[in-house]
C-alpha positions as CSV (number, residue, x, y, z in Angstrom):
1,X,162.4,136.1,86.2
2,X,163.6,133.5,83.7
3,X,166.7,132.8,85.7
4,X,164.2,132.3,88.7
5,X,162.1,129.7,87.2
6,X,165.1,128.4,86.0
7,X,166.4,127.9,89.5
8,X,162.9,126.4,91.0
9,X,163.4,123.6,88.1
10,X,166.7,122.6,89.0
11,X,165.8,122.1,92.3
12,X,165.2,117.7,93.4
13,X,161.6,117.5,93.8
14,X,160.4,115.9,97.0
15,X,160.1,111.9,97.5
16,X,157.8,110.7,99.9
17,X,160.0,108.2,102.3
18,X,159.7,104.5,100.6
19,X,159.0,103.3,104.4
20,X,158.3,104.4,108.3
21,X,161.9,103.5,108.9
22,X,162.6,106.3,111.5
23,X,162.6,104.5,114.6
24,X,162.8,100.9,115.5
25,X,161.7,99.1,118.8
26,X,162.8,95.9,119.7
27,X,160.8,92.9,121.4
28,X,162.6,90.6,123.8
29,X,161.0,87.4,124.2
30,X,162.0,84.0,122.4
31,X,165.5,81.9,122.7
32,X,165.4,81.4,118.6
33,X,165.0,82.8,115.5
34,X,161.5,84.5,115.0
35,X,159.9,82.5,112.0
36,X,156.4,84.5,111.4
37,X,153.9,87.5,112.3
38,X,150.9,88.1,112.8
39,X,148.5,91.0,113.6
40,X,145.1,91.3,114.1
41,X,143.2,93.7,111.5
42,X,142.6,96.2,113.9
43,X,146.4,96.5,115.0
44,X,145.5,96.3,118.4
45,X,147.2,92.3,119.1
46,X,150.7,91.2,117.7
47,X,151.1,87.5,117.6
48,X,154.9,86.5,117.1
49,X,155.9,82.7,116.2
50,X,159.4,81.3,116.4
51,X,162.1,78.1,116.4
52,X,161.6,77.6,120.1
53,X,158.2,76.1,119.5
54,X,156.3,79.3,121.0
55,X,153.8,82.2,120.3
56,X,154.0,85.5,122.2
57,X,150.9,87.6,122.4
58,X,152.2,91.3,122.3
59,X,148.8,93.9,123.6
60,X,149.9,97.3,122.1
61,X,147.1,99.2,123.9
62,X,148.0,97.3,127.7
63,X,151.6,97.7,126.8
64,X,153.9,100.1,128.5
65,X,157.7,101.5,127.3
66,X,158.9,98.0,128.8
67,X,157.7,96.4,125.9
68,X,157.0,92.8,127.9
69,X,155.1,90.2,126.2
70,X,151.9,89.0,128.1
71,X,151.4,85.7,127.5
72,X,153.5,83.5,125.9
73,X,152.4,79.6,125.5
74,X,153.3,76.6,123.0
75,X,150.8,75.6,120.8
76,X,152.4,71.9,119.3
77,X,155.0,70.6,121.6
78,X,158.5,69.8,119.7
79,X,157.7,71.4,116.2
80,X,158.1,75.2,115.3
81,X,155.6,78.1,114.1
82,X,155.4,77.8,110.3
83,X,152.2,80.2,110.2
84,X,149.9,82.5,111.9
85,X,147.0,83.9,111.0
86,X,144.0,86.5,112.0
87,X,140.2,86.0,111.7
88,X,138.7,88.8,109.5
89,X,137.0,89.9,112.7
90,X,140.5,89.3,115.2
91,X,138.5,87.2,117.5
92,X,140.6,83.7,117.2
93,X,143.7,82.5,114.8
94,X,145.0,79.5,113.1
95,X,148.3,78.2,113.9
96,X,150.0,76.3,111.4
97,X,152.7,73.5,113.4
98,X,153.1,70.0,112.4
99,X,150.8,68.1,110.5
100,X,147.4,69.9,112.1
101,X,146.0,73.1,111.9
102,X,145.0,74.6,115.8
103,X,142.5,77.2,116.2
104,X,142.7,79.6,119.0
105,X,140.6,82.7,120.4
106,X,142.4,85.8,121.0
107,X,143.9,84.8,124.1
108,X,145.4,81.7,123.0
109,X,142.8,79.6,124.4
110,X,142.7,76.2,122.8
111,X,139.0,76.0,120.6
112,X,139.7,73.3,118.3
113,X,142.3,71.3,116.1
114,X,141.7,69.5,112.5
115,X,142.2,65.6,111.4
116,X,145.5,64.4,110.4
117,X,145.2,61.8,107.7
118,X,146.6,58.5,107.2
119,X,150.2,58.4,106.3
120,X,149.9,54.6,104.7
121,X,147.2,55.9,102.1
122,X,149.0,56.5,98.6
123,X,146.1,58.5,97.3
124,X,145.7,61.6,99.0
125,X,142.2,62.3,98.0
126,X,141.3,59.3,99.9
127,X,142.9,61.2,103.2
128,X,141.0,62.8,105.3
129,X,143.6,65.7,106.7
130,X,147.7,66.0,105.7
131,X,149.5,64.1,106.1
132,X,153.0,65.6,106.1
133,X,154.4,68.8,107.5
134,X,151.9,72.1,107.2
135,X,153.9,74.8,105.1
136,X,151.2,77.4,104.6
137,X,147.6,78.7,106.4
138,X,145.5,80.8,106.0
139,X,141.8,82.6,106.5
140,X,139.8,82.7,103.3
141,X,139.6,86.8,102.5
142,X,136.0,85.8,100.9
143,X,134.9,83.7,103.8
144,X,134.9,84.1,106.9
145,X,134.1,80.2,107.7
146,X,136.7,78.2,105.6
147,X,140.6,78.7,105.5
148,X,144.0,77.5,103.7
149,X,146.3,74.9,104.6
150,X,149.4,73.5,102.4
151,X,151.7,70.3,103.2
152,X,154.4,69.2,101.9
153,X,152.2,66.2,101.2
154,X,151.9,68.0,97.8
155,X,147.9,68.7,98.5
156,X,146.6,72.5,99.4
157,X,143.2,72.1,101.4
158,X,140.1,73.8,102.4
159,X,138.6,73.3,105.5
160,X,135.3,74.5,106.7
161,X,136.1,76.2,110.5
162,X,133.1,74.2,111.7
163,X,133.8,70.6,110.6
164,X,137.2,69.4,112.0
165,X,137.0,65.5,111.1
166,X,137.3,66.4,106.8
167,X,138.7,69.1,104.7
168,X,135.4,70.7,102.2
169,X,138.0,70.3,98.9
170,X,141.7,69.2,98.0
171,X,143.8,69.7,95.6
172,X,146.7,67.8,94.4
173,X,149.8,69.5,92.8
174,X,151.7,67.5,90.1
175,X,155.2,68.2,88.7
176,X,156.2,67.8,85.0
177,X,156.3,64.1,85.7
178,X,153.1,64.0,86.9
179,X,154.2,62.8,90.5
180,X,154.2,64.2,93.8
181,X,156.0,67.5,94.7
182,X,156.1,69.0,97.9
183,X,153.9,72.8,98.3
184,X,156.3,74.6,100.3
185,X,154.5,78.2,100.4
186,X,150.6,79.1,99.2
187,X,148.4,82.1,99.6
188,X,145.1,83.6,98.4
189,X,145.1,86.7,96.4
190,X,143.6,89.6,97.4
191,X,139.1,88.8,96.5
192,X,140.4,85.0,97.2
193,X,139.5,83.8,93.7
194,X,142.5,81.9,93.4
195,X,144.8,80.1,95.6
196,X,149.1,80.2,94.2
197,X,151.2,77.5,95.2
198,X,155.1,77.2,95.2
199,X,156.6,73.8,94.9
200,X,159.7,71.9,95.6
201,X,160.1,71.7,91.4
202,X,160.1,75.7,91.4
203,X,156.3,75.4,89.4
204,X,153.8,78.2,90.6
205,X,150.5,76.4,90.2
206,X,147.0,78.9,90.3
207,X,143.8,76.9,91.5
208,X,140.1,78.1,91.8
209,X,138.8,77.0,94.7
210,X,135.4,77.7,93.8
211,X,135.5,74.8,91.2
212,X,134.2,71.7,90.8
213,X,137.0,70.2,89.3
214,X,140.4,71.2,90.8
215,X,143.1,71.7,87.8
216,X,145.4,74.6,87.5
217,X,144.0,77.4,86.3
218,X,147.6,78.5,85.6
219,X,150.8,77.2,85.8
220,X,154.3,78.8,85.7
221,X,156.8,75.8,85.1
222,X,160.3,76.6,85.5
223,X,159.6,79.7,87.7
224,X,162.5,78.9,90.2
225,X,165.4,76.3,89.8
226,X,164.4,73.1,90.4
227,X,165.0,71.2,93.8
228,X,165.0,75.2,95.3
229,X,162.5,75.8,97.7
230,X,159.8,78.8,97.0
231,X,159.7,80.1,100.4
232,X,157.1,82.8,99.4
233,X,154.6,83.3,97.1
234,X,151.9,86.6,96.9
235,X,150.5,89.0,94.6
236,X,149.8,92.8,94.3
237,X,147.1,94.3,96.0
238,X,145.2,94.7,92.5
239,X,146.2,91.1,91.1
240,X,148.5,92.0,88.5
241,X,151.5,90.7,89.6
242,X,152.6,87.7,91.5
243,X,156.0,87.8,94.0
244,X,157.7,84.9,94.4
245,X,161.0,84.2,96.5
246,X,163.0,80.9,96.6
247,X,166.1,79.3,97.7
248,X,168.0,80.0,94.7
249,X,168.3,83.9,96.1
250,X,166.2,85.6,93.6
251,X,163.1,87.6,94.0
252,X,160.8,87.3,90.7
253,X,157.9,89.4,89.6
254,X,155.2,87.4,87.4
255,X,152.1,88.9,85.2
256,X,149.2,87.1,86.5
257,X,147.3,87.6,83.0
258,X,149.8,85.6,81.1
259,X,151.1,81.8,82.5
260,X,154.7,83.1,80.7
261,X,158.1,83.8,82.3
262,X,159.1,86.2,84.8
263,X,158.7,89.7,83.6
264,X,161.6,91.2,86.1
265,X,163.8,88.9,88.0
266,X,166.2,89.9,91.1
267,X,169.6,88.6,92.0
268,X,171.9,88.1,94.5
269,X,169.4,88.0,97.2
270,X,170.9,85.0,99.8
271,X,167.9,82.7,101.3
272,X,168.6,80.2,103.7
273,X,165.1,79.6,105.6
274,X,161.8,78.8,104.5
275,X,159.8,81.0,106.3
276,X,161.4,84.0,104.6
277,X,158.7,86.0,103.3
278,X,157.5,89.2,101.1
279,X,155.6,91.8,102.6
280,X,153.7,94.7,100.6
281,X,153.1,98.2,102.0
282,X,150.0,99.3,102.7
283,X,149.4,101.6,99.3
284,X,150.6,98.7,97.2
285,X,154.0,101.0,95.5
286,X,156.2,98.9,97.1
287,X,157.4,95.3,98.3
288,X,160.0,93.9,99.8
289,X,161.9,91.2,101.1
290,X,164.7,89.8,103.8
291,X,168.1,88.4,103.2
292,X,170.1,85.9,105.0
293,X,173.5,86.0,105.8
294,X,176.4,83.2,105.9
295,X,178.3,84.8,108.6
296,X,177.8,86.8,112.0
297,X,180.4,89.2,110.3
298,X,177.8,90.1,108.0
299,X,174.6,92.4,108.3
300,X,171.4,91.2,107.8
301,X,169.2,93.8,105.5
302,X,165.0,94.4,104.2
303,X,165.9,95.1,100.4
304,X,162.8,97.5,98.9
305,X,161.7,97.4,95.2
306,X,159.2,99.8,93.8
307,X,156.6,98.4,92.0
308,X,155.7,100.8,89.3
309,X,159.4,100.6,88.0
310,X,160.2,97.3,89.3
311,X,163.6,98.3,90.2
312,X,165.3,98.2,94.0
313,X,164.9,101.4,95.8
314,X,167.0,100.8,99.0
315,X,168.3,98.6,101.8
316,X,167.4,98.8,105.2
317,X,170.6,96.9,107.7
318,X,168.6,95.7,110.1
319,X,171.2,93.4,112.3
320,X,174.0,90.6,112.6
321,X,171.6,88.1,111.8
322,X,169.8,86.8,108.4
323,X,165.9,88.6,108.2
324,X,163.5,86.0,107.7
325,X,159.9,87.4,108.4
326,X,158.6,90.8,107.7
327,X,154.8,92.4,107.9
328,X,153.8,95.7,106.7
329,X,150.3,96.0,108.4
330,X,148.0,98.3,106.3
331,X,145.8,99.8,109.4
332,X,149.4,101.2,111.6
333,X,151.5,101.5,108.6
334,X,154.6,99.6,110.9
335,X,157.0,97.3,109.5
336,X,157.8,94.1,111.5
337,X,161.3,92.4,111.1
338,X,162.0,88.8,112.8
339,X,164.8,87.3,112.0
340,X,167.9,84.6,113.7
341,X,169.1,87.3,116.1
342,X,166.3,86.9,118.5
343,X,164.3,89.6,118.6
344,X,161.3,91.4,116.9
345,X,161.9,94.9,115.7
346,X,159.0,97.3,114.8
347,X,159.9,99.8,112.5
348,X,157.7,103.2,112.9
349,X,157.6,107.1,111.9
350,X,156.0,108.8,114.4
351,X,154.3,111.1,111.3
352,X,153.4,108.0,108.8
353,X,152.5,105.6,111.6
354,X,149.6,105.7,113.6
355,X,148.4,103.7,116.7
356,X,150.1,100.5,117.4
357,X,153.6,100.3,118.9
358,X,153.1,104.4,119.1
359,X,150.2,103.6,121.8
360,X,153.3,102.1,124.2
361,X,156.3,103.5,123.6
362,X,156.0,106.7,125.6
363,X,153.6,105.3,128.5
364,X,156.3,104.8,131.2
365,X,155.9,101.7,133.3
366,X,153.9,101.6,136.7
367,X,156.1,102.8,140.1
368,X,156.6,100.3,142.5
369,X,156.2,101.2,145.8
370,X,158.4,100.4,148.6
371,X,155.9,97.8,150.8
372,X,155.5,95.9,147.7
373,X,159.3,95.0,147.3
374,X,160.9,92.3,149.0
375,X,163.5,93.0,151.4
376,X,164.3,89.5,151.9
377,X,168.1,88.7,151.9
378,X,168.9,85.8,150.0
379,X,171.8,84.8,151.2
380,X,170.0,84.0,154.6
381,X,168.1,80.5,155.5
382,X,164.6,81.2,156.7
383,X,163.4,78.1,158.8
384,X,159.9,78.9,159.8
385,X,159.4,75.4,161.9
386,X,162.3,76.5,164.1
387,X,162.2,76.4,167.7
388,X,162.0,80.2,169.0
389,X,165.2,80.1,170.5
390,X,166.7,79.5,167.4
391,X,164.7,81.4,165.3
392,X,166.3,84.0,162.8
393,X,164.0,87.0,163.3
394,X,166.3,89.7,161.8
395,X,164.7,89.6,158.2
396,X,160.5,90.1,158.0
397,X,158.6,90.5,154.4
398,X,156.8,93.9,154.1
399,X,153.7,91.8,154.8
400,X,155.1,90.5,158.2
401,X,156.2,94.0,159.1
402,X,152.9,95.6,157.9
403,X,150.9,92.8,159.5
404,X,152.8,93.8,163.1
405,X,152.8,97.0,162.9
406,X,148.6,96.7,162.6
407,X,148.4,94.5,165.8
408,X,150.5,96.9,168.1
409,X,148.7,99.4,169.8
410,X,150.8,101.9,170.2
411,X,152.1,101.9,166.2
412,X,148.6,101.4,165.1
413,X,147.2,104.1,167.3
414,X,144.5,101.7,168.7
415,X,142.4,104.0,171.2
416,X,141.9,102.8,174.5
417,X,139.3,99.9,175.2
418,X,136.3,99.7,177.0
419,X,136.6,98.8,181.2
420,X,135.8,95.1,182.0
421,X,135.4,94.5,185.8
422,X,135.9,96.8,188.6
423,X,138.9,98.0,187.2
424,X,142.5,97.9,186.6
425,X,145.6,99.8,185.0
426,X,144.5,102.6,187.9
427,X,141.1,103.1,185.6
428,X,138.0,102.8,187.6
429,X,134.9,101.5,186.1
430,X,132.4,104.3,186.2
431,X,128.3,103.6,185.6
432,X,127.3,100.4,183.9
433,X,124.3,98.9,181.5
434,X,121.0,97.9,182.3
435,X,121.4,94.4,182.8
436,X,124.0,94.7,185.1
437,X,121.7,96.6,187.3
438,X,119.0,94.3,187.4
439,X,120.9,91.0,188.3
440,X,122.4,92.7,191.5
441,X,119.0,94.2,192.6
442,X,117.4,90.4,191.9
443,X,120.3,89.1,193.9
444,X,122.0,86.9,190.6
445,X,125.1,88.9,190.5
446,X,126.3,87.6,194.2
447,X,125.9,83.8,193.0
448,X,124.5,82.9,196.4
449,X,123.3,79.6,195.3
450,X,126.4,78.1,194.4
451,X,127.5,77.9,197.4
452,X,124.4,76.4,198.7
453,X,123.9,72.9,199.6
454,X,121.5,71.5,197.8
455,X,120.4,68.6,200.7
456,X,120.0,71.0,203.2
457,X,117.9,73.5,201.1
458,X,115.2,71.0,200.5
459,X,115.5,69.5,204.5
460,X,114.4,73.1,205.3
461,X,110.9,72.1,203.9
462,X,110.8,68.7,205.3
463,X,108.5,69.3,208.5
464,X,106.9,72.0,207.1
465,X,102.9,71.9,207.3
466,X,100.9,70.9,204.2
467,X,99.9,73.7,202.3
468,X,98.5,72.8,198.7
469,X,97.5,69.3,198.5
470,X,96.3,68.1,201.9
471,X,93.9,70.4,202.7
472,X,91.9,70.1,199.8
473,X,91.1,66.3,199.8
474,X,90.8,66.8,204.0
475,X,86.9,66.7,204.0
476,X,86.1,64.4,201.0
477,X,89.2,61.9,201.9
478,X,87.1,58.1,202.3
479,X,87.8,56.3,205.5
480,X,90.5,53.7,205.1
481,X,89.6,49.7,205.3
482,X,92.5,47.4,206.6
483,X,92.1,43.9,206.6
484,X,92.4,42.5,209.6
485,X,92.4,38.5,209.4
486,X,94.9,36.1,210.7
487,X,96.7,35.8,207.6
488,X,97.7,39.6,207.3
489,X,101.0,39.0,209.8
490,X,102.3,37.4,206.0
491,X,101.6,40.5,204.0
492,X,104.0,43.4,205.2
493,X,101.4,45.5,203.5
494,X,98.4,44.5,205.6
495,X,97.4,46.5,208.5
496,X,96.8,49.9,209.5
497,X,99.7,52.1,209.6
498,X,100.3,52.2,213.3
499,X,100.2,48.3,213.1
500,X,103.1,48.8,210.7
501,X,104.6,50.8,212.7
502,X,104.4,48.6,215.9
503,X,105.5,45.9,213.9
504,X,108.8,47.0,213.1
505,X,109.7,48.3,216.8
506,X,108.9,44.9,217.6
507,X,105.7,45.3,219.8
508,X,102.9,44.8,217.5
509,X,99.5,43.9,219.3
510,X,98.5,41.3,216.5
511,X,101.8,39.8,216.5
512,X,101.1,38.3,219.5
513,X,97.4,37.2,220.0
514,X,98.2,33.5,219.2
């Protein structure tokens, strides 16, 4: 029994894996080097940013195995992505790219975009927006109406979402001279009580922005080598300790309750870019970070460091190319990996993961049916305006040949139409409607009267006794009075009737009494 237990001691004890790192797919979409990420709290949307000066919208639920990005659009024309970021409730973003922040709904329609200040103004608290290059955004994780923007114009800002002409509060950071230095990275910590900074001088600066009076409320001088670039700066998910990577290729771990040196410091970790980042997993044991490489020759790798231990735990080779951008999203548990290779790789375990790229990768893609392809040749001119003798017909669209295969009768099955006329095609018309009867029995079908002419049909009546009007007026009709004087030969209209009448053959009885 002793020899037994002995044996169960002696045997490794099992490790939970330090990341979902058992499959990898890969998103084709930009001509550069991926430069951020960004996914929506839910994990339904992936937002990727890059060199070429475009966002690609990635729909994990309307995705199929193809993995094709839906929408693809470029927010600041000329200038890169340097930052992305979600709305607590994932209906809009911020873009951070050039000197203005953009804000966007979730399909990357255009809301709004903030004031740029005046670059001639010394002062920057007399600015009313940056002036210089945006380094850092992001959404307030204690508000969902304000949000985070550093410059390189050595000012971190905080805008109300509602007011786009004026930031609500600046602050200015200061190096050991007490001049200007550049903020190259920024973030809130996790309740958003304070706001870190990195800066061009490798100082960490801590600011409240809940006070009235914007000083550091801590400030780690000397944290990076000066003139080195702090590409990232974040803390824990409980606020005890602040990550911080730079230029000079070290990763160093702070304690945030003490403005002292670095309590663990890691070397020989190449940095090139300024967008490389640290991402933390979702149960806060570990962080991690990408390296850059000087060579194609080399493989880029995502270095992982425990955080209880503060030690390295492994290295995950990822591809040719440096890694600049990573996201661990807390809901799906799936790492996200950009780097100057081109493409986006989401790392995943099908047991640890849940939901997100898992939703697409086994839904196979729609079939195509045959009429919908186009059997067009290429290599043939089509000349639609040509005469018909010289007319290519030998090549038709599925929609041409679907299109004549519904107007022939005998492909379409068309059944046989109704008779019109006496007949023809050896059919003979049999019965007929209503009307048809009553216009030959009333003697209209024949058309009689259009051959009729007209003159002659109303001659016919000409001689005919008086039927309606005469009669009537016969017995009350007044007896007519002519005048009969000598002067009535000059008035054609004098005279009875038969005097008129005698008159014009000539042999009028008045006419010739003188």
């Amino acid at each position: 029994d002793d020899d037994d237990s002995d044996s169960e001691d002696d045997e490794p004890a099992y490790s939970a894996p330090v990341a979902p790192i058992s499959h990898v797919a890969e998103l084709k979409s930009h001509q550069k080097a991926i430069s951020v990420f960004a996914c929506d709290p839910s994990g339904s949307r992936l937002l990727v940013g890059s060199y070429d000066y475009e966002i690609s919208f990635w729909d994990f639920a309307a995705m199929t195995s193809t993995l094709k990005s839906f929408r693809k659009f470029e927010p600041v024309e000329g200038h890169p992505i340097k930052g992305l970021d979600w709305s607590h409730s994932g209906d809009k973003f911020l873009a951070a790219a050039a000197a203005q922040p953009h804000l966007f709904d979730r399909d990357g329609i255009f809301i709004s975009n903030y004031n740029k200040g005046y670059q001639y103004i010394a002062d920057m608290a007399n600015t009313t927006g940056h002036v210089g290059m945006i380094t850092a955004i992001q959404w307030n994780p204690s508000d969902t109406k304000s949000f985070m923007t550093a410059s390189i114009d050595s000012t971190i800002r905080i805008w109300d979402v509602d007011i786009e002409k004026k930031q609500k509060m600046l602050m200015k950071l200061r190096n050991d001279k007490n001049t200007k230095t550049s903020v190259t990275s920024a973030k809130f910590n996790t309740d958003g009580s304070l706001i870190y900074g990195g800066c061009q001088d490798g100082s960490i600066q801590a600011f409240d922005p809940r006070a009235s009076v914007h000083r550091p409320e801590s400030l780690f001088r000397g944290a990076h080598a000066d003139h080195c670039e702090i590409t990232a700066v974040c803390t824990s998910n409980d606020n005890r300790y602040i990550y911080s990577r730079a230029t000079d290729d070290t990763l160093k771990v702070f304690d945030a309750r003490f403005s002292k040196g670095c309590i663990r410091s890691f070397l020989n970790l190449p940095n090139t870019f300024s967008e490389t980042n640290i991402a933390i997993s979702p149960n806060d044991n570990y962080f991690c970070t990408g390296v850059s490489v000087s060579s194609t020759e080399q493989t880029g790798e995502v270095v992982f460091f425990e955080k209880s231990s503060l030690t390295e735990k492994m290295r995950l080779p990822v591809s040719t190319g440096s890694v600049i951008s990573l996201l661990w999203h807390k809901q799906l548990n799936q790492l996200f990996v950009g780097g100057t290779d081109k493409i986006a790789r989401c790392f995943y375990d099908p047991t640890l993961s849940r939901k997100g790229i898992l939703l697409c990768i086994g839904k196979k893609a729609k079939r195509h049916r045959v009429d919908d392809t186009d059997t067009t040749d290429p290599s043939k001119i089509m000349t639609p305006y040509a005469l018909p003798s010289l007319r290519d017909d030998s090549f038709k669209s599925a929609k041409r040949l679907k299109e004549e295969a519904r107007n022939d009768p005998v492909r379409s099955h068309r059944p046989e139409l109704p008779v019109n006329g006496p007949g023809y095609g050896g059919r003979v018309r049999v019965g007929g409607s209503l009307t048809k009867h009553l216009l030959e029995n009333m003697g209209k079908a024949n058309n009689a009267y259009l051959h009729e002419d007209p003159r002659e049909a109303l001659l016919k009546y000409a001689n005919a006794e008086p039927y309606f009007i005469s009669p009537a007026y016969a017995k009350t009709q007044p007896v007519p009075i002519f005048d009969e004087s000598p002067y009535a030969e000059f008035s054609p209209q004098k005279g009875t009737q038969k005097e008129r009448e005698e008159k014009e053959k000539g042999t009028s009885s008045w006419g010739n009494k003188s």
